[in-house]
mmCIF file of the N, C-alpha and C atoms, coordinates in Angstrom:
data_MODEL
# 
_entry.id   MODEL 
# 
loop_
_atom_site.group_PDB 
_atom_site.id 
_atom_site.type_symbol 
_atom_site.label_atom_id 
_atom_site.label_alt_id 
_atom_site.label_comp_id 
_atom_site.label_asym_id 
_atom_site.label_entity_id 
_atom_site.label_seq_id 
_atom_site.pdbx_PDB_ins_code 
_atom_site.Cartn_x 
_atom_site.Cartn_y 
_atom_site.Cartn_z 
_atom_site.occupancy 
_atom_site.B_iso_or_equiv 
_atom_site.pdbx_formal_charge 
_atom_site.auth_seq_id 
_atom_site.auth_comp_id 
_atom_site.auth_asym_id 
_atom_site.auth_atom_id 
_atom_site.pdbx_PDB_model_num 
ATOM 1   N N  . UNK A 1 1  ? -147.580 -33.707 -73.360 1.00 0.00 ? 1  UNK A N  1 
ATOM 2   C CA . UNK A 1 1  ? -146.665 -32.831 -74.056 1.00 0.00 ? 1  UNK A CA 1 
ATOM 3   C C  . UNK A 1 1  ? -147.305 -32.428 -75.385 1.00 0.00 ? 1  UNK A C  1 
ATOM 4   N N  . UNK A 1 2  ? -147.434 -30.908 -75.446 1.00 0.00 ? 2  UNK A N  1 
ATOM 5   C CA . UNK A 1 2  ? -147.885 -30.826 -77.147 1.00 0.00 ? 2  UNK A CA 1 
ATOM 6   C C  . UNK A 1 2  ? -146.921 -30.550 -78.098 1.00 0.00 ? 2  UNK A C  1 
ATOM 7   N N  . UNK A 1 3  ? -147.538 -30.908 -78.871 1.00 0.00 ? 3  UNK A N  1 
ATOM 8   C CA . UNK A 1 3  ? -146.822 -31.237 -80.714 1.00 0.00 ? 3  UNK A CA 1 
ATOM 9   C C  . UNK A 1 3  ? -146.214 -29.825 -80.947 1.00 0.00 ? 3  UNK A C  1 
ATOM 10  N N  . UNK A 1 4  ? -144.591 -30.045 -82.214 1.00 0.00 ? 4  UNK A N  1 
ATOM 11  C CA . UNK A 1 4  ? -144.372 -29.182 -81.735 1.00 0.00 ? 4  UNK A CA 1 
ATOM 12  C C  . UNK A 1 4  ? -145.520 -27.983 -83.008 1.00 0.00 ? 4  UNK A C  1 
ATOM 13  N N  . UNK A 1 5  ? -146.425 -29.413 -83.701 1.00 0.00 ? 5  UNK A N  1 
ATOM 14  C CA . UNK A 1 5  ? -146.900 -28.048 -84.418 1.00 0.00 ? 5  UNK A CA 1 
ATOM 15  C C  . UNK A 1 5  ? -147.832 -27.397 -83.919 1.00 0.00 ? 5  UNK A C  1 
ATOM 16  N N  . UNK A 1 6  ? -148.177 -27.834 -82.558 1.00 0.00 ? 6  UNK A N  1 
ATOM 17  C CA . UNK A 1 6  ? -149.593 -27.055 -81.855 1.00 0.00 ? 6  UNK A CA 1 
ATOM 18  C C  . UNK A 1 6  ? -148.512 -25.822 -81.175 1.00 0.00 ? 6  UNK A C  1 
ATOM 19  N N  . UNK A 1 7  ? -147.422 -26.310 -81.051 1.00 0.00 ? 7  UNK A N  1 
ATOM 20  C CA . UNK A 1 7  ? -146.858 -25.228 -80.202 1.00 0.00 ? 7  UNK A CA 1 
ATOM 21  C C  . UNK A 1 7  ? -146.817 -23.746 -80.942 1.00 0.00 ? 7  UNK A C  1 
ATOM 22  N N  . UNK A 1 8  ? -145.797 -24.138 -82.282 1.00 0.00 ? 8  UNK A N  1 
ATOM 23  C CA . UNK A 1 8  ? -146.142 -23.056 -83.608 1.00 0.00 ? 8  UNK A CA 1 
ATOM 24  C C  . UNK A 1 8  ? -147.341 -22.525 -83.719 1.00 0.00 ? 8  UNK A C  1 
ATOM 25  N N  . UNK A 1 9  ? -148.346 -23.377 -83.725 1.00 0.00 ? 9  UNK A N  1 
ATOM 26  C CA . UNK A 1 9  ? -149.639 -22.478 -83.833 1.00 0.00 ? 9  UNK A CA 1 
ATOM 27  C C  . UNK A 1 9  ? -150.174 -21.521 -83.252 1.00 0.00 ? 9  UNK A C  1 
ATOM 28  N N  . UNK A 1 10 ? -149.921 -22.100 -81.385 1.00 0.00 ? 10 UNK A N  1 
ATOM 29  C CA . UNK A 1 10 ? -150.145 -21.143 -80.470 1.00 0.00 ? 10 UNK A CA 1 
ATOM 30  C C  . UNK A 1 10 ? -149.088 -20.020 -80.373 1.00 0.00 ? 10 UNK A C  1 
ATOM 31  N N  . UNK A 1 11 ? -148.158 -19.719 -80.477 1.00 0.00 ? 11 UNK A N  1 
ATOM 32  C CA . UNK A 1 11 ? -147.299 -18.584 -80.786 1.00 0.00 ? 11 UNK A CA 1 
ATOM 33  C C  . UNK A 1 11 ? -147.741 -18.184 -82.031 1.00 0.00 ? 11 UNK A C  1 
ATOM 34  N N  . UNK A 1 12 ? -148.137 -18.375 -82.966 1.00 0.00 ? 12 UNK A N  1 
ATOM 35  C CA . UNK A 1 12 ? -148.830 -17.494 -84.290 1.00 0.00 ? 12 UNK A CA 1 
ATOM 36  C C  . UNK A 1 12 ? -150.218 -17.135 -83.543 1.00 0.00 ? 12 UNK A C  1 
ATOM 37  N N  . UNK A 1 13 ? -150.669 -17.536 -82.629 1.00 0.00 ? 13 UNK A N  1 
ATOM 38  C CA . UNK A 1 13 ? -152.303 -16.910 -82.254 1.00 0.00 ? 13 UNK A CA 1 
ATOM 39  C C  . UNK A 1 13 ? -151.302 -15.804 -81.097 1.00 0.00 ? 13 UNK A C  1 
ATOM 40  N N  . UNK A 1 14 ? -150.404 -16.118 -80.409 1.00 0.00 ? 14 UNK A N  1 
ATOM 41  C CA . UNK A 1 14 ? -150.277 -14.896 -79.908 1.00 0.00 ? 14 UNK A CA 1 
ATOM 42  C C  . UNK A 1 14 ? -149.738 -13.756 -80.736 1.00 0.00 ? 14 UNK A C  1 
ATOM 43  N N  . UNK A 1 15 ? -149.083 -14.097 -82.048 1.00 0.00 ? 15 UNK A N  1 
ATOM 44  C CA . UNK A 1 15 ? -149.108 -13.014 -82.898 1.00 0.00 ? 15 UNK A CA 1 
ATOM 45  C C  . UNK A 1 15 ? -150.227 -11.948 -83.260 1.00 0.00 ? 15 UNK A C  1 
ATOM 46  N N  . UNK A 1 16 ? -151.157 -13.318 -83.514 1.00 0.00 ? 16 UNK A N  1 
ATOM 47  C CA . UNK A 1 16 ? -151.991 -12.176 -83.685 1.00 0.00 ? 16 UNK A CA 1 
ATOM 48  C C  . UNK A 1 16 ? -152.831 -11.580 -82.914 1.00 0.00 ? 16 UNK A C  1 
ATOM 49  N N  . UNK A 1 17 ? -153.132 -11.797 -81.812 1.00 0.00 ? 17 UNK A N  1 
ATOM 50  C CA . UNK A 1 17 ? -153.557 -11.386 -80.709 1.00 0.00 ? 17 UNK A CA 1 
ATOM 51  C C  . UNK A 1 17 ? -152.608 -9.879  -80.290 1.00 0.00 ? 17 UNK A C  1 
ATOM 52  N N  . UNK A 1 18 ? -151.591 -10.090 -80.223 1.00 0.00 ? 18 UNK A N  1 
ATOM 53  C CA . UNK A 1 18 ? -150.615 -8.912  -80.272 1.00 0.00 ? 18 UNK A CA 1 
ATOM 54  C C  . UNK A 1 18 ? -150.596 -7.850  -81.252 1.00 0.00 ? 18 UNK A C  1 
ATOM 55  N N  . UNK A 1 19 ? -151.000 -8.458  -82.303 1.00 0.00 ? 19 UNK A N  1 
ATOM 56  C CA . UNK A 1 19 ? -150.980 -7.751  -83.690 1.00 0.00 ? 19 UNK A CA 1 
ATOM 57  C C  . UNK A 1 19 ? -152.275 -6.203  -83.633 1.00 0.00 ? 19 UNK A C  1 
ATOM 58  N N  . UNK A 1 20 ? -153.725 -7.236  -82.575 1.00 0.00 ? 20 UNK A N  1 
ATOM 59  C CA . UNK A 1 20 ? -154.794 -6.397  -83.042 1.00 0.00 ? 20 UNK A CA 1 
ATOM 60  C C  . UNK A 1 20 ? -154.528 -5.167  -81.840 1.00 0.00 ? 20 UNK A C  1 
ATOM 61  N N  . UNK A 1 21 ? -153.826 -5.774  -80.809 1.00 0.00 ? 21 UNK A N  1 
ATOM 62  C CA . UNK A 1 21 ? -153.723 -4.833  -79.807 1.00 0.00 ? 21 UNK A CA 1 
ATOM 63  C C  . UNK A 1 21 ? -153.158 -4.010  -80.298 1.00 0.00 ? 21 UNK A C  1 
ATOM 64  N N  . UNK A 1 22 ? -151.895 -4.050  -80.781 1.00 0.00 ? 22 UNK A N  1 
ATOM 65  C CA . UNK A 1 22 ? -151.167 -2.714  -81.471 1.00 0.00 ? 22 UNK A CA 1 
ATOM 66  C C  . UNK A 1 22 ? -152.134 -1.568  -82.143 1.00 0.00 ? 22 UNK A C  1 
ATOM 67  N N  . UNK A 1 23 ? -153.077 -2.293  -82.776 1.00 0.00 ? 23 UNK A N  1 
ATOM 68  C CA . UNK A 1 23 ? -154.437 -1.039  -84.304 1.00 0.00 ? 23 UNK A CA 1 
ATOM 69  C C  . UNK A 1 23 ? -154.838 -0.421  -82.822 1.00 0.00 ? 23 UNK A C  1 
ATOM 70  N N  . UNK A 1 24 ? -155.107 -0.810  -80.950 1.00 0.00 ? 24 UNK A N  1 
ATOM 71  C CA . UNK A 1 24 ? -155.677 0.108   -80.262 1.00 0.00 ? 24 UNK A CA 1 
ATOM 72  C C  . UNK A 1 24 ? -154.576 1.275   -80.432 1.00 0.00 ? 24 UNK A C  1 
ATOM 73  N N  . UNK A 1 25 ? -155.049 2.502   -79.774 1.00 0.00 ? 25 UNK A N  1 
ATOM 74  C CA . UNK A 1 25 ? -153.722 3.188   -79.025 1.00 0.00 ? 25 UNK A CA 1 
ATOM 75  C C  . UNK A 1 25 ? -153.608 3.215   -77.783 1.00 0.00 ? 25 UNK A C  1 
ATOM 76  N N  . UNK A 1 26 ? -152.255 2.807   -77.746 1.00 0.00 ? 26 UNK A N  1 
ATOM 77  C CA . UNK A 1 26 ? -151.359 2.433   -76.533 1.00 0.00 ? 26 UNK A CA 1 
ATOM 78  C C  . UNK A 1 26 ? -150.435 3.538   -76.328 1.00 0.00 ? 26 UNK A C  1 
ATOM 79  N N  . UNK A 1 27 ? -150.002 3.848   -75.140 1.00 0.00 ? 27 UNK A N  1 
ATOM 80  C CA . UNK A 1 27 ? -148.552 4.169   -74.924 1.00 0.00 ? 27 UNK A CA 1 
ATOM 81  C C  . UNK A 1 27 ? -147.319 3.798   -75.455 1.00 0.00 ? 27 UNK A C  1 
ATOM 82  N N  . UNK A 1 28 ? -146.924 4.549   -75.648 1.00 0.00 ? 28 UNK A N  1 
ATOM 83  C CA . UNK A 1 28 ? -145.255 4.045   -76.281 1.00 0.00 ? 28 UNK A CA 1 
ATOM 84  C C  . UNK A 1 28 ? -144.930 2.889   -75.634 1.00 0.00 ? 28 UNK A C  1 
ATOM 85  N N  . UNK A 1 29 ? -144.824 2.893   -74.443 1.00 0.00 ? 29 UNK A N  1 
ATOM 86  C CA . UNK A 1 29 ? -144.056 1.761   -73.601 1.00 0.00 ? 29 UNK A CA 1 
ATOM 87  C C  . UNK A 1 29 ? -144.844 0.124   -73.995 1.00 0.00 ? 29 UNK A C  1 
ATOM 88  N N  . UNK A 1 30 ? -146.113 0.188   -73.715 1.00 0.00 ? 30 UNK A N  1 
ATOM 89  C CA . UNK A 1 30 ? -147.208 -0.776  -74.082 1.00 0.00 ? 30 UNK A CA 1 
ATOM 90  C C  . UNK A 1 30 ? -146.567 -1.440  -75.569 1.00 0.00 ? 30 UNK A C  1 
ATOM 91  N N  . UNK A 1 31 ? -146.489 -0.451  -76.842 1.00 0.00 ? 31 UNK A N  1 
ATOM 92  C CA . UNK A 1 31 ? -146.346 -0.356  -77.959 1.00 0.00 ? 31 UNK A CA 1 
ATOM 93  C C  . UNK A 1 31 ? -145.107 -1.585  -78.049 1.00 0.00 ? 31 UNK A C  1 
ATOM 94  N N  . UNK A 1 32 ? -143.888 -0.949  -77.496 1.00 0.00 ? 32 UNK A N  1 
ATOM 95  C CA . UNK A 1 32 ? -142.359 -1.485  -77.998 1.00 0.00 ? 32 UNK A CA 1 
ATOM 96  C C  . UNK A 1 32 ? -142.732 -2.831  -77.198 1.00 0.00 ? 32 UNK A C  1 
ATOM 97  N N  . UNK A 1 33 ? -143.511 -3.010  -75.970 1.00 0.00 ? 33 UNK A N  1 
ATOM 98  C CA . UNK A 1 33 ? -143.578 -4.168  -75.365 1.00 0.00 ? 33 UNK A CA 1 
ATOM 99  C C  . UNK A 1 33 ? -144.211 -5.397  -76.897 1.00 0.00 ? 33 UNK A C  1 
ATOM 100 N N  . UNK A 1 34 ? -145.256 -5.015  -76.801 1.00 0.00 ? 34 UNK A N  1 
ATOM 101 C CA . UNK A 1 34 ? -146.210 -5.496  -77.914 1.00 0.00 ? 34 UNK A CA 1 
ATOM 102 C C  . UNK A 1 34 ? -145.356 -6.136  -78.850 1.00 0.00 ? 34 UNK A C  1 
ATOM 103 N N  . UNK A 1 35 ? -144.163 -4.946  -79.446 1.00 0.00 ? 35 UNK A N  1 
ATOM 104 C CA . UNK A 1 35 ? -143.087 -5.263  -80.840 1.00 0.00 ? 35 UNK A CA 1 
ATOM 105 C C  . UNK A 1 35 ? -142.549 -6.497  -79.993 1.00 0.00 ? 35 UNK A C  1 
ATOM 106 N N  . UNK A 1 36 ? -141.747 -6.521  -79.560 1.00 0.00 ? 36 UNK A N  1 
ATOM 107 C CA . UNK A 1 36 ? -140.898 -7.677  -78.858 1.00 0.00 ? 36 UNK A CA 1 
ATOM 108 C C  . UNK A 1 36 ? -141.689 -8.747  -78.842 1.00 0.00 ? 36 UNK A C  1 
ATOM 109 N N  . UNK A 1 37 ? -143.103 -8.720  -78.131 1.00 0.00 ? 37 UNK A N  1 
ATOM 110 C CA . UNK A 1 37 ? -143.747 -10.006 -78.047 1.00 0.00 ? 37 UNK A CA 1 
ATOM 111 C C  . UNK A 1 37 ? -144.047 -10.479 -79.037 1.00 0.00 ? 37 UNK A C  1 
ATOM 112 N N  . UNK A 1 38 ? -144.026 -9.582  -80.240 1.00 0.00 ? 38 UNK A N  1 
ATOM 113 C CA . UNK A 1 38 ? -144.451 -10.373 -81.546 1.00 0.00 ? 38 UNK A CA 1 
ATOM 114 C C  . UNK A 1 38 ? -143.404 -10.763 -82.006 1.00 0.00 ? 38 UNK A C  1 
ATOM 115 N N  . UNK A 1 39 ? -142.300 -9.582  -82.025 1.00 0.00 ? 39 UNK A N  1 
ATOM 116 C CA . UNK A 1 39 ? -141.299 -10.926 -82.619 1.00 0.00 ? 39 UNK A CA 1 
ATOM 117 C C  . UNK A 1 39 ? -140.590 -12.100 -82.167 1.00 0.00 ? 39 UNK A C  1 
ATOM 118 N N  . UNK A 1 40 ? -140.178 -12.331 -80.441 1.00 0.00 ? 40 UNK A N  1 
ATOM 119 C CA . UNK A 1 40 ? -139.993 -13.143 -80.004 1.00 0.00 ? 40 UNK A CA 1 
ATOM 120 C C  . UNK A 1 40 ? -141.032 -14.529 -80.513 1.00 0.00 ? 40 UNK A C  1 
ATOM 121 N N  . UNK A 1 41 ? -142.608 -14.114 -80.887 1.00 0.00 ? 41 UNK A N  1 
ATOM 122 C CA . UNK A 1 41 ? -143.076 -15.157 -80.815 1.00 0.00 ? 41 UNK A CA 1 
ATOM 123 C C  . UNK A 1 41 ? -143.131 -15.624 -82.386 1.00 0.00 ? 41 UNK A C  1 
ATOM 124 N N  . UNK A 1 42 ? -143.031 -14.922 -83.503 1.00 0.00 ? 42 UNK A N  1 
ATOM 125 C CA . UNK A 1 42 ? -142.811 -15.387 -84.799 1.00 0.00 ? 42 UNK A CA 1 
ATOM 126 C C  . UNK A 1 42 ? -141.482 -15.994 -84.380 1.00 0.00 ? 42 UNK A C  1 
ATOM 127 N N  . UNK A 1 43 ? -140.483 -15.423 -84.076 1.00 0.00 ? 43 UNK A N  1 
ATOM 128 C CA . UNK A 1 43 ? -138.991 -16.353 -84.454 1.00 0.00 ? 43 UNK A CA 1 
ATOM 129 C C  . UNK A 1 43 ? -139.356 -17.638 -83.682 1.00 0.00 ? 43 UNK A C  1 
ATOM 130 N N  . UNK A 1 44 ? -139.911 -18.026 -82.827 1.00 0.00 ? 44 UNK A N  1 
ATOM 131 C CA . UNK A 1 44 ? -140.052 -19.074 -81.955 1.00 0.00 ? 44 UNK A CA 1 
ATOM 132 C C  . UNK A 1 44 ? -141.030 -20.103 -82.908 1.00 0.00 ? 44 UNK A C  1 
ATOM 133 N N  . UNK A 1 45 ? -142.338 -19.241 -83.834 1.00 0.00 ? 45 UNK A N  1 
ATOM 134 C CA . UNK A 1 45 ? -142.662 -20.213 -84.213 1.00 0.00 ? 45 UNK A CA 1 
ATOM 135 C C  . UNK A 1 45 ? -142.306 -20.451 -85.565 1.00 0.00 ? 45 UNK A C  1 
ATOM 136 N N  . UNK A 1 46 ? -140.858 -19.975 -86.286 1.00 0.00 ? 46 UNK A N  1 
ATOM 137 C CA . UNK A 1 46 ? -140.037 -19.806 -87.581 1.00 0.00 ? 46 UNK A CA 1 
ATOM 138 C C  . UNK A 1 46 ? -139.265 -21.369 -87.052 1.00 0.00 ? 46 UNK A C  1 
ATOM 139 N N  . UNK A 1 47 ? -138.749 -21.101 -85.805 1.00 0.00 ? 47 UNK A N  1 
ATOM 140 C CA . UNK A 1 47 ? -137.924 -22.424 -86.025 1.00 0.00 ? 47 UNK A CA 1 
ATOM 141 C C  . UNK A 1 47 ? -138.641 -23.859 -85.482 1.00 0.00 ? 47 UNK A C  1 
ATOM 142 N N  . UNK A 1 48 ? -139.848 -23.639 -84.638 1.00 0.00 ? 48 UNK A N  1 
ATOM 143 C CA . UNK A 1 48 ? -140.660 -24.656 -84.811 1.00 0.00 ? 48 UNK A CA 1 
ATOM 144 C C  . UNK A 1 48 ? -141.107 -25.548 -86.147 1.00 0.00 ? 48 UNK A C  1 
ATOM 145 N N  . UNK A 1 49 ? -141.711 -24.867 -87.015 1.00 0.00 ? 49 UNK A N  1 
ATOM 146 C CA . UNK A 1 49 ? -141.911 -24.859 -88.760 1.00 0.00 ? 49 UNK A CA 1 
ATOM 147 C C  . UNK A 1 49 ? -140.494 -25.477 -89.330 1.00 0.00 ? 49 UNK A C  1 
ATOM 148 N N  . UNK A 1 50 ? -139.494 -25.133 -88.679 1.00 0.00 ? 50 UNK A N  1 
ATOM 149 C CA . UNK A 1 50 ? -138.588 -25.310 -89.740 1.00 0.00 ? 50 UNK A CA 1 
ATOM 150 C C  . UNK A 1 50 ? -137.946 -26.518 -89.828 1.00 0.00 ? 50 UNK A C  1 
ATOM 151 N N  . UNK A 1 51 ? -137.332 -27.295 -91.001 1.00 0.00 ? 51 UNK A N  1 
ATOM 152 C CA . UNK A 1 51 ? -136.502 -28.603 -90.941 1.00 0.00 ? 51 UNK A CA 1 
ATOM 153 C C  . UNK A 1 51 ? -135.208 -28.738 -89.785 1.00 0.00 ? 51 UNK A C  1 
ATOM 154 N N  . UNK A 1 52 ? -135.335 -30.089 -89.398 1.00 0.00 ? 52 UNK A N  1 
ATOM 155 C CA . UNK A 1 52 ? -134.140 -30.170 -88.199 1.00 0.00 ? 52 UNK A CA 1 
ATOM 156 C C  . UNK A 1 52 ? -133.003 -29.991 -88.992 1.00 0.00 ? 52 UNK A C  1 
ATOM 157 N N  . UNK A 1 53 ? -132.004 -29.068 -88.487 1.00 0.00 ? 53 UNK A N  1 
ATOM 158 C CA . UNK A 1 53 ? -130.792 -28.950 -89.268 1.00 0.00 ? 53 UNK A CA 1 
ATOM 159 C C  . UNK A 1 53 ? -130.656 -28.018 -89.893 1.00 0.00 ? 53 UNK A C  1 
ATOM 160 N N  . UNK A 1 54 ? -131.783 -26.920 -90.350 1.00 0.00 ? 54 UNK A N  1 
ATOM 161 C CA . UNK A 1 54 ? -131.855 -25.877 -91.218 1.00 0.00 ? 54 UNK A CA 1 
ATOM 162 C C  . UNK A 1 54 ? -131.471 -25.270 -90.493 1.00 0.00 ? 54 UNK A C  1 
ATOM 163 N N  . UNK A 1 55 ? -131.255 -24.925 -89.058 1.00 0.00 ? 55 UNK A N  1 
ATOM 164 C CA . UNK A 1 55 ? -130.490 -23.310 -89.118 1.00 0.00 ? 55 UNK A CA 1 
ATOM 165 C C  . UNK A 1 55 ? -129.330 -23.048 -89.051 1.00 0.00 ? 55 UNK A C  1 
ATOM 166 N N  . UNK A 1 56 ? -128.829 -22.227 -89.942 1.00 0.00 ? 56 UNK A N  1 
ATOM 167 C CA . UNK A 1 56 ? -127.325 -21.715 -90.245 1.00 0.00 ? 56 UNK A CA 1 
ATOM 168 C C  . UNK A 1 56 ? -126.582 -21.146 -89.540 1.00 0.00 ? 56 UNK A C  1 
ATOM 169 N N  . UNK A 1 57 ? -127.651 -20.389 -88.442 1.00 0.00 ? 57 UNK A N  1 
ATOM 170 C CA . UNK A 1 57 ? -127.091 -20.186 -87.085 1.00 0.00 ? 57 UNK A CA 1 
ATOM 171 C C  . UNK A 1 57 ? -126.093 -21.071 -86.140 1.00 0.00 ? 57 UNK A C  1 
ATOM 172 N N  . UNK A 1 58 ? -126.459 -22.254 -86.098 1.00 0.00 ? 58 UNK A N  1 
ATOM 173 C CA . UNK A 1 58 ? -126.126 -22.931 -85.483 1.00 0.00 ? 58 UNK A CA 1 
ATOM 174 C C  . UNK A 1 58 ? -124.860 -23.843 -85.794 1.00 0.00 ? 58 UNK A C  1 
ATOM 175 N N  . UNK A 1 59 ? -124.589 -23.349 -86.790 1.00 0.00 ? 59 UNK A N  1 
ATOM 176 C CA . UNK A 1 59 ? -123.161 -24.085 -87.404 1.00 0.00 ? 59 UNK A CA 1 
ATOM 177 C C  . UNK A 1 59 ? -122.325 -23.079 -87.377 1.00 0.00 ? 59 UNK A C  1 
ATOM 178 N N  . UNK A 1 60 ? -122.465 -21.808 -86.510 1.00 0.00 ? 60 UNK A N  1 
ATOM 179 C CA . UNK A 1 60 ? -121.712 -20.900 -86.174 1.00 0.00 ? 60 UNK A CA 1 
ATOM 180 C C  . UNK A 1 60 ? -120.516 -21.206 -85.362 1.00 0.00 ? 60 UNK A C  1 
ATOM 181 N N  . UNK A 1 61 ? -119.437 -20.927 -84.916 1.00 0.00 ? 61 UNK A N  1 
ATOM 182 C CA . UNK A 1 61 ? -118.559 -21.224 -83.949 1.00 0.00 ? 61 UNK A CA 1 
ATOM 183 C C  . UNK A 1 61 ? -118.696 -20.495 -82.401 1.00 0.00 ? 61 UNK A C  1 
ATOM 184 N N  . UNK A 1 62 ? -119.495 -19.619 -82.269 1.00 0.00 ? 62 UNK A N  1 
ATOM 185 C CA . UNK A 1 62 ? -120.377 -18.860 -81.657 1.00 0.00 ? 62 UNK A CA 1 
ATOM 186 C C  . UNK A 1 62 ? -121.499 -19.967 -80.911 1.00 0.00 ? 62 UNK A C  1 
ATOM 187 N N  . UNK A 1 63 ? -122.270 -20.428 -81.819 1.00 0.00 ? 63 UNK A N  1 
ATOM 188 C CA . UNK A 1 63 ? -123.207 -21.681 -81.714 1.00 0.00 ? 63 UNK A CA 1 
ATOM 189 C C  . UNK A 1 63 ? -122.912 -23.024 -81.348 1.00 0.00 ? 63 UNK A C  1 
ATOM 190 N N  . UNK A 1 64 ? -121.697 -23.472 -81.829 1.00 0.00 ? 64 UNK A N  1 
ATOM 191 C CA . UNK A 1 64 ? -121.573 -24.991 -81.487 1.00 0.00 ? 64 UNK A CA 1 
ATOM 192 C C  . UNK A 1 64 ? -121.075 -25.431 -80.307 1.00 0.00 ? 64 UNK A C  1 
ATOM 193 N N  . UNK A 1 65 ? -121.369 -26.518 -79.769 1.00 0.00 ? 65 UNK A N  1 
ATOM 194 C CA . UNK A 1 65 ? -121.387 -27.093 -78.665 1.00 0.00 ? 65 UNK A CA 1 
ATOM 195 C C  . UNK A 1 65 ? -119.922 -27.296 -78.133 1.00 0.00 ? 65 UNK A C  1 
ATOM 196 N N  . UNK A 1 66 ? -119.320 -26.882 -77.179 1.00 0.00 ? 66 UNK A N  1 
ATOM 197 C CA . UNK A 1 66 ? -117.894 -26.976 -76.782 1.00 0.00 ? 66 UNK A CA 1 
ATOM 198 C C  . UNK A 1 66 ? -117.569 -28.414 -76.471 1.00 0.00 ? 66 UNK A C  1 
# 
């Protein structure tokens, strides 16, 4: 099982891996794909990074566990 900070890391390398593809030109469609994959993979590695308990999200009533 890897750590979850190797996990963070590897979602920041697919950032940027995503990042350089975007400077090619792509198709629109390619493009918005690209957007999504980057941000899906920063927020993924935002709450990896982050303290257990920090998200504010989750003390939502929306969020909490029934």
């Amino acid at each position: 099982m890897l750590s979850t900070n190797k996990i963070a890391g590897a979602f920041l390398a697919i950032v940027e891996e995503a990042e350089k593809a975007l400077e090619k030109e792509l198709p629109k469609k390619a493009e918005k794909r690209l957007k999504t994959i980057i941000s899906i993979a920063k927020h993924q590695s935002d709450i990896r990074k982050s303290e257990k308990g920090s998200c504010k999200g989750h003390a939502k009533k929306c969020c909490a566990k029934k």
